[in-house]
C-alpha positions in Angstrom: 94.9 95.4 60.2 93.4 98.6 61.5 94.3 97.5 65.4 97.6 96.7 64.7 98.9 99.9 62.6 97.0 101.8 65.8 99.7 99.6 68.1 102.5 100.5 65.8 101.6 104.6 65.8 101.5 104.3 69.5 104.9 102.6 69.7 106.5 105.0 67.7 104.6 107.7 69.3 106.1 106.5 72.5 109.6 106.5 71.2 109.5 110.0 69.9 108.7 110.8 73.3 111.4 109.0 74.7 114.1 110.9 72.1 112.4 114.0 72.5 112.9 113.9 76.4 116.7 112.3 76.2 117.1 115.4 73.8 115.6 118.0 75.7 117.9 116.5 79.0 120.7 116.3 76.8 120.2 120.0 75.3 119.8 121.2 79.3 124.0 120.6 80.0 124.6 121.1 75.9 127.6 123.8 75.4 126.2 126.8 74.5 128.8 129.3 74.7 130.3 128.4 70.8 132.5 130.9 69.7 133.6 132.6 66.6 136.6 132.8 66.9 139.6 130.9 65.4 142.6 129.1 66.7 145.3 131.7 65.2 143.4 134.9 66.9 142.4 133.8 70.4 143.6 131.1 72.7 141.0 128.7 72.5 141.3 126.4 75.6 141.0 129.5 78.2 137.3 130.0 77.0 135.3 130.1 79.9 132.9 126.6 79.3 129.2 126.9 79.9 129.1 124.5 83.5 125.5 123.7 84.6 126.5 124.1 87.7 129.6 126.1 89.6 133.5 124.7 88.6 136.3 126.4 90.4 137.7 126.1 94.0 135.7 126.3 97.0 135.6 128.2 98.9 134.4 127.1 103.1 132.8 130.4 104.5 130.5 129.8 101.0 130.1 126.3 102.6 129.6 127.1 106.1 126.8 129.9 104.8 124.8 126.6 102.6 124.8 124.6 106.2 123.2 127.9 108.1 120.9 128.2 106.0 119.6 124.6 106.1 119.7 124.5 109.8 117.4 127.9 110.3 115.3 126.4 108.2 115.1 122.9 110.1 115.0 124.8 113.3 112.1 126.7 112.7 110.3 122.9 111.0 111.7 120.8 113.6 109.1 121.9 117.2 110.1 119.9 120.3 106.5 119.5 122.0 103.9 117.2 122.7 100.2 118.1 121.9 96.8 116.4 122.5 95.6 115.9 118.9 92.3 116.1 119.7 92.2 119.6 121.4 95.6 120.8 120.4 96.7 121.3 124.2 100.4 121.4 124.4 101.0 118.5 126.7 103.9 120.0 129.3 103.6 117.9 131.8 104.3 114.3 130.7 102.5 112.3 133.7 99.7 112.8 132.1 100.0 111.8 128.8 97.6 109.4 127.1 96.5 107.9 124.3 96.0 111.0 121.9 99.6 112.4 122.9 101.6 112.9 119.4 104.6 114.9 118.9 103.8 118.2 117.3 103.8 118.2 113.8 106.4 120.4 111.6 108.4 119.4 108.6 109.7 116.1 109.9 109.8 113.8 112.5 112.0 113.9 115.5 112.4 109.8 115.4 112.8 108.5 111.8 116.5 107.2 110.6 116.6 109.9 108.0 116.5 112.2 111.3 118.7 110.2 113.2 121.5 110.5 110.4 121.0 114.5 110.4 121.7 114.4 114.4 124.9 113.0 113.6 125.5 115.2 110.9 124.6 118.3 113.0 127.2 117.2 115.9 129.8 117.2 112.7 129.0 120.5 111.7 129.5 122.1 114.7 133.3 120.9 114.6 133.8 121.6 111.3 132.3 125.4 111.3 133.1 126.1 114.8 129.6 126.7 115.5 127.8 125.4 118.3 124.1 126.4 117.4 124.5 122.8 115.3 125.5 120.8 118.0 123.0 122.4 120.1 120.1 121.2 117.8 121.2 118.1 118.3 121.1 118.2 122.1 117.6 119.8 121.9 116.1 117.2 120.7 118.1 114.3 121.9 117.2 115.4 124.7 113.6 116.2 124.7 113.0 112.5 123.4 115.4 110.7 126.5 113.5 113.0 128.8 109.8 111.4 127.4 111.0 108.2 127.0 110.4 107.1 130.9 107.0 108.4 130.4 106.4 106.8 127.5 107.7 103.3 129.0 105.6 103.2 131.6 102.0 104.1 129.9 103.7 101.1 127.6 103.3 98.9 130.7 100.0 99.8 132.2 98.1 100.5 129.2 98.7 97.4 126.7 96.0 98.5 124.4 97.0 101.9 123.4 100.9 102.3 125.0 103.1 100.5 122.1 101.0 103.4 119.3 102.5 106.4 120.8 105.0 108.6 119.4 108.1 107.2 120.6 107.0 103.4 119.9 109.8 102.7 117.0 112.0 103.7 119.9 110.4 101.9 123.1 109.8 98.9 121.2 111.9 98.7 117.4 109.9 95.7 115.3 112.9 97.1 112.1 116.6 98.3 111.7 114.9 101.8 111.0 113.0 102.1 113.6 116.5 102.2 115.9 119.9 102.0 113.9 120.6 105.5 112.8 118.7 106.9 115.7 121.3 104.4 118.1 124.1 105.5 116.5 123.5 109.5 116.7 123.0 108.8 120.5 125.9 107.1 120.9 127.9 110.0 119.0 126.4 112.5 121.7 127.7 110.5 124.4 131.1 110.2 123.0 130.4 113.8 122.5 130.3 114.5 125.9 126.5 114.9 126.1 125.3 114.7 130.0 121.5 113.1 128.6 121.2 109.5 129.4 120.9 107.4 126.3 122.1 104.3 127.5 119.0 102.7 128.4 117.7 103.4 124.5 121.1 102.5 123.4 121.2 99.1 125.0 118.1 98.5 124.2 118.6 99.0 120.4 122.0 97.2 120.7 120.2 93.8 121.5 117.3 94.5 118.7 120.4 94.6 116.1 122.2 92.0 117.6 119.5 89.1 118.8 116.4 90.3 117.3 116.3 91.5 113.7 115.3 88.5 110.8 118.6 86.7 109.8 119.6 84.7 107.3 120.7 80.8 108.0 124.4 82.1 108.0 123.7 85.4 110.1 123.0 88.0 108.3 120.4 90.7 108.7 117.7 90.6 106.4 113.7 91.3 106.1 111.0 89.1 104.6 109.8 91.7 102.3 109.1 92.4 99.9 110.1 88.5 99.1 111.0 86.2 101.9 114.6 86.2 103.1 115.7 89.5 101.0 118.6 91.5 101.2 118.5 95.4 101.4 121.9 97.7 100.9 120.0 99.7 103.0 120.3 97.5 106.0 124.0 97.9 106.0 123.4 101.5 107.4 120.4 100.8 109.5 122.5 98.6 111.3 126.3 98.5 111.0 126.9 101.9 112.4 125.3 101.2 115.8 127.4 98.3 116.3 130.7 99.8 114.9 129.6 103.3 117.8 129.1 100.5 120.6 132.6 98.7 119.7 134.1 102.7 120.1 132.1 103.2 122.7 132.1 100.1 124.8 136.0 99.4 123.6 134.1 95.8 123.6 135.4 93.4 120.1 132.4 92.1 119.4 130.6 94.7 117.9 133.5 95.1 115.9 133.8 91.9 114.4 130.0 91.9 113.6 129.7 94.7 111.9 132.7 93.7 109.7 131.0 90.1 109.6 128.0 91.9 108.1 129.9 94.0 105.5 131.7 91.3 104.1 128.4 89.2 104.0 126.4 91.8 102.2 129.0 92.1 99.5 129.5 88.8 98.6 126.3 88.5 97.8 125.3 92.3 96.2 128.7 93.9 94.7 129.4 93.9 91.6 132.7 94.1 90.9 133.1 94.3 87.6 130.9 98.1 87.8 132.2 98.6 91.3 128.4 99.4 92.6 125.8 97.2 94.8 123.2 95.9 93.6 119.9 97.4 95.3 118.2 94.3 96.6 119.3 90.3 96.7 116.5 87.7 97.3 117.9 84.3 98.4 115.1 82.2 96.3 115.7 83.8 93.1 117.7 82.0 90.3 118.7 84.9 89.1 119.5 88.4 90.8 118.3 91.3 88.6 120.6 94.2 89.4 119.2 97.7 90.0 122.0 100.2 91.0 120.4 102.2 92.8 122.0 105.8 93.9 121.0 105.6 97.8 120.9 102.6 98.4 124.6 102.6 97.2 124.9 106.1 99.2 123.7 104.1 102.5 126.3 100.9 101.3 129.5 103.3 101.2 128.6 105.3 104.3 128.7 102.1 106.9 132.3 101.6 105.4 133.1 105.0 105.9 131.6 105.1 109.3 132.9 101.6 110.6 136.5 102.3 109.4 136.1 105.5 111.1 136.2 103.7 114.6 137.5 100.0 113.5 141.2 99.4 115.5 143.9 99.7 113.0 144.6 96.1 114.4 141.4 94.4 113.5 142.1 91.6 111.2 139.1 92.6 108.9 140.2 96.2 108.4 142.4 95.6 105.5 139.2 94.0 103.5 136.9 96.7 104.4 139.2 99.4 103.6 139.8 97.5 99.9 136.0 97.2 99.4 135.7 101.1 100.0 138.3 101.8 97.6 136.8 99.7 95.1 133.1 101.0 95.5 134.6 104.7 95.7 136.2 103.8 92.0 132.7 102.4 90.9 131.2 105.4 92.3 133.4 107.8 90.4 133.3 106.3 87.1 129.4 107.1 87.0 129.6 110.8 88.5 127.8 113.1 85.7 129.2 116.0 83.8 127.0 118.2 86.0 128.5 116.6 89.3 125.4 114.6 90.0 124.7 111.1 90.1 121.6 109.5 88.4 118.4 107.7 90.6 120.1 104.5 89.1 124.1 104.4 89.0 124.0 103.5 85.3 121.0 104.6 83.6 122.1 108.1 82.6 118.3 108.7 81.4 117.1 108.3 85.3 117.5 111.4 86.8 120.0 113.4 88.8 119.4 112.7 92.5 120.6 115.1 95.4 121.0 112.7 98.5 122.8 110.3 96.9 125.5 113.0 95.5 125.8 114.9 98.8 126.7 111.1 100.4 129.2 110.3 97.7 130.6 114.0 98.3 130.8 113.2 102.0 132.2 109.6 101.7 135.1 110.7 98.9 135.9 114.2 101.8 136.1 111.6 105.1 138.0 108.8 102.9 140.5 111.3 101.5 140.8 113.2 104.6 141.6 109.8 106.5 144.3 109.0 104.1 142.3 106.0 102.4 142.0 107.9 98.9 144.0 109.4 96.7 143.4 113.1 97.2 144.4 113.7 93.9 142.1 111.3 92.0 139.2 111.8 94.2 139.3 115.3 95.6 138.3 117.3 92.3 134.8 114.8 92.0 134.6 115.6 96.0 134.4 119.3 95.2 132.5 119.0 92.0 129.6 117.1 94.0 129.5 119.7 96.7 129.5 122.6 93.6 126.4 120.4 92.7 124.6 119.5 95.9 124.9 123.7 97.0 122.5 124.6 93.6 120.0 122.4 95.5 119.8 124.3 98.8 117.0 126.9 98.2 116.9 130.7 99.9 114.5 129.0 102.5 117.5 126.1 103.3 115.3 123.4 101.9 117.0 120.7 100.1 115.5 120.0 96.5 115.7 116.7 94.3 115.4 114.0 96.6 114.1 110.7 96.2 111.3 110.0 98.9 111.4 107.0 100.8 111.6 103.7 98.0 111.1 100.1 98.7 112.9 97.8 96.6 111.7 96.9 92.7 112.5 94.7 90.1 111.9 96.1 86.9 113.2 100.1 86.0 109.7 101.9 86.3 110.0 101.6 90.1 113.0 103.1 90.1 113.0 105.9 87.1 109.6 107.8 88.4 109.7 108.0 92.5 109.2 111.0 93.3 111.3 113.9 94.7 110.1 116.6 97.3 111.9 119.2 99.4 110.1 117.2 102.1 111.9 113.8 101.8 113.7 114.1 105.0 117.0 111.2 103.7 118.2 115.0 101.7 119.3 116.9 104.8 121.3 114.9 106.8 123.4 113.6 103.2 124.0 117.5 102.2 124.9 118.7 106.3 127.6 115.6 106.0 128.7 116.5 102.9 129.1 120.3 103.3 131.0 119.8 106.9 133.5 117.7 105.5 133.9 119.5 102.1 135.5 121.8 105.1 137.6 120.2 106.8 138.9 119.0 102.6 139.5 122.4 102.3 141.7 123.1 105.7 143.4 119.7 104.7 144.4 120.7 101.0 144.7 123.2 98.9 143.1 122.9 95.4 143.5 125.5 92.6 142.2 125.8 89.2 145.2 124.2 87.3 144.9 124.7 82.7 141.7 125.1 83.4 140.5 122.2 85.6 139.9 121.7 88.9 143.2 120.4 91.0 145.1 119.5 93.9 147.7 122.0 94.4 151.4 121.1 93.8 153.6 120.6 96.5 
């Protein structure tokens, strides 16, 4: 009997655990401010509550101050140079680059998606906040890579056994979505921009990897074979669809048009859930069943490509109306799990999973740009728009880093994976979300007019 009462003690050891950590997160956004007074000698409601994070209106030179900080800080982590990594030479002149050339290390890398979604984000700061120094960061470094990639190319060609494991190989020669998607679109947006760098090769070149290359499914749609053969990430909706919706603005061509909104509508047939309003993280085509983790990014990632597609779909394209209903009904899903702190949780509907940052700053952007457009309710959405940003801003430390976000996560099927990745400052999927978010929160705020309204957080009446 011994063995098993020592099973039982650690199983109820375990559990105490478990309640003492739910209580002690529970007891962090408990109200403490309880007063003493009484209903006949003080009017009750007009208490100030004990928020865990800010609650009011706000305000967009507060905003614009968040964003400044976050780009000093990725400016000074962000060095556009080559170096020989055995002597530590700065490599200037690129004809005679070989095999030990590497970009310099800072922070981050020039060339991942996350970085290719906070290039984009930087062009839409600058129109937001009027300032150029984000646009010009951008430009930079868009630059600095088109200018290589010639280089690059050609030791690609003449030196087979070392060419393809330079620094710009995702890039030269894309083998995944992420190696070229996010990066494709961002250089698409500076050449709509009016940026004089020429992109086009790259573009065109990561056009056909989405288009002809990337693993499909029998009936066409992207997928990977892993971790399980023929899977389904969320993910792949924004390592893909926004390239192809950019090309259809950007070519004025259909086609890219009608596959993007081919692959939306594919994707959700298969990984929405409509009765929660949320995607499922990952759908594997030889499972019987499809166990359903909702996880925040992933979902983050899944309401972004709507956003962005719409953003440039023709108001004439027969497949509008059911992407535009699908982004309503994910934004409802979304806002049923927000938290009371403004946060979502690592897993949409495990409220013992923890807060996450890049998630919230997307869902902040998404509900800004949707309402902004006209395709939500202002009134509905606008308050959790503002209370996410309120949220996301606690995360931005003095140094402009970006705190609590998940690193970089493959797809699980059981709730460990999911509850304990960890979060750094240096998971690079933060900035981008948070510079989105913040530049829209702006343009929210020269749009409409919110005040605090018995109490709570409003649109203003007309």
């Amino acid at each position: 009997m011994k063995p098993v009462r020592s099973i039982f003690r650690k199983v109820k050891y375990a559990a105490f655990l478990s309640t003492l950590m739910l209580g002690s997160s529970t007891a962090a956004f408990a109200q403490k401010n309880v007063t003493k007074s009484n209903d006949s000698n003080t009017p009750l409601h007009l208490i100030q509550p004990d928020y865990p994070v800010p609650y009011g209106v706000v305000k967009a030179e507060d905003v614009s101050k968040v964003l400044s900080r976050i780009h000093t800080y990725l400016n000074g982590v962000t060095p556009t140079e080559f170096v020989n990594v055995k002597t530590g030479e700065v490599v200037s002149d690129l004809s005679k680059i070989d095999e030990n050339t590497a970009l310099k290390k800072g922070d981050f890398r020039l060339v991942s998606y996350e970085w290719g979604v906070t290039y984009g984000a930087m062009l839409q700061a600058s129109k937001a906040t009027g300032d150029p120094k984000f646009k010009e960061y951008t430009e930079k470094r868009l630059k600095f890579i088109a200018d290589a990639i010639p280089y690059f190319k050609k030791t690609t060609e003449e030196h087979a056994d070392w060419g393809t494991k330079g620094p710009l190989k995702g890039l030269l020669t894309p083998h995944a979505l992420d190696d070229c998607g996010a990066m494709c679109a961002a250089m698409i947006k500076a050449s709509r921009e009016g940026s004089k760098n020429n992109y086009r090769p790259l573009i065109d070149s990561h056009i056909d990897y989405i288009l002809h290359k990337e693993f499909r499914l029998k009936d066409g749609t992207l997928a990977r074979n892993r971790p399980q053969k023929n899977t389904l990430w969320l993910d792949d909706l924004f390592m893909g669809i926004p390239a192809l919706a950019q090309m259809g603005k950007l070519t004025g061509d259909t086609k890219y048009y009608d596959e993007a909104v081919k692959q939306v509508l594919q994707f959700s047939a298969r990984m929405f859930n409509k009765e929660k309003g949320v995607y499922m993280h990952g759908w594997v085509e030889g499972m019987s069943e499809h166990p359903q983790f909702h996880w925040a990014r992933a979902n983050g990632w899944g309401i972004l490509t709507k956003v962005e597609l719409l953003d440039v779909l023709p108001e004439n394209h027969p497949g509008r109306p059911k992407i535009l209903a699908l982004l309503k009904a994910h934004a409802k899903g979304l806002a049923s799990y927000q938290s009371g702190s403004g946060f979502w949780h690592q897993l949409l509907d495990k409220n013992d999973s923890y807060l996450e940052t890049s998630a919230t700053a997307i869902y902040a952007y998404c509900f800004a740009k949707a309402i902004n457009k006209g395709w939500l309710d202002p009134l509905a959405y606008g308050p959790a728009a503002l209370l996410a940003w309120n949220a996301v801003s606690t995360k931005v430390n003095d140094e402009g880093q970006v705190e609590g976000t998940c690193v970089g996560t493959g797809m699980g099927f059981d709730p460990a994976f999911y509850y304990h990745r960890p979060i750094s400052p240096f998971a690079a999927h933060g900035y981008g979300p948070v510079i989105l978010a913040g530049s829209e929160i702006i343009n929210l705020l020269k749009n409409s007019q919110f005040e605090i309204n018995d109490s709570s957080v409003q649109l203003k009446k007309q």
